[in-house]
C-alpha positions, 0 to 999 in steps of 0.5 A: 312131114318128119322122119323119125329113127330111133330118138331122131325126128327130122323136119323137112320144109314142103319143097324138099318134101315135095322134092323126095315124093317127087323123085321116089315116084320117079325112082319107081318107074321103069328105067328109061322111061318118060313120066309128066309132071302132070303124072307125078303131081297127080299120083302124088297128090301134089300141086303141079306148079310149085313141083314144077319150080323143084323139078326146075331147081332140081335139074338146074343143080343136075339131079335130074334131067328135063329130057332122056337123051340129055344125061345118064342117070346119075345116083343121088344121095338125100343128103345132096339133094336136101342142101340145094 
C-alpha cells in the first residue's frame, strides 16, 4: 500500500497496513461500542489470524483495549502507532 501527497510516496509493510485498516474500521463505529475480530477482518477483507497478532501488539503498546471497561479511550496518532 503507499500513501502519496504532493511528491511523497510512503510505503507502508502489510502489518501496519493491516493495523490502520483495522483501527479506522474500529474509528468508524459508534462510541462505546463492541466490534469482533471477526467483523472487522471481514469487513475489511483482512485475514483474521495475522490481525489478530496486531491487534495483540496493539493493545500491548496500549492503542487499543482488549475489553470496554478496560481503559478510556485514548487518542492515537499514526506516527506513534506506525513506530510500535
Amino acid at each position: 500500500m503507499g500513501i502519496s501527497y504532493p511528491g511523497v510516496l510512503m510505503r507502508l509493510t502489510k502489518e501496519s497496513e493491516y493495523a490502520l485498516l483495522g483501527m479506522a474500521h474500529l474509528a468508524s463505529q459508534p462510541a462505546g461500542s463492541l466490534v469482533s475480530l471477526g467483523r472487522i477482518a471481514k469487513s475489511e477483507g483482512l485475514p483474521q489470524t495475522f490481525l489478530s497478532k496486531i491487534f495483540r501488539k496493539l493493545a500491548r503498546h496500549q492503542l487499543l483495549s482488549r475489553r470496554p471497561d478496560d481503559a478510556a479511550p485514548v487518542p492515537v496518532m499514526v506516527g506513534r502507532m506506525l513506530r510500535r
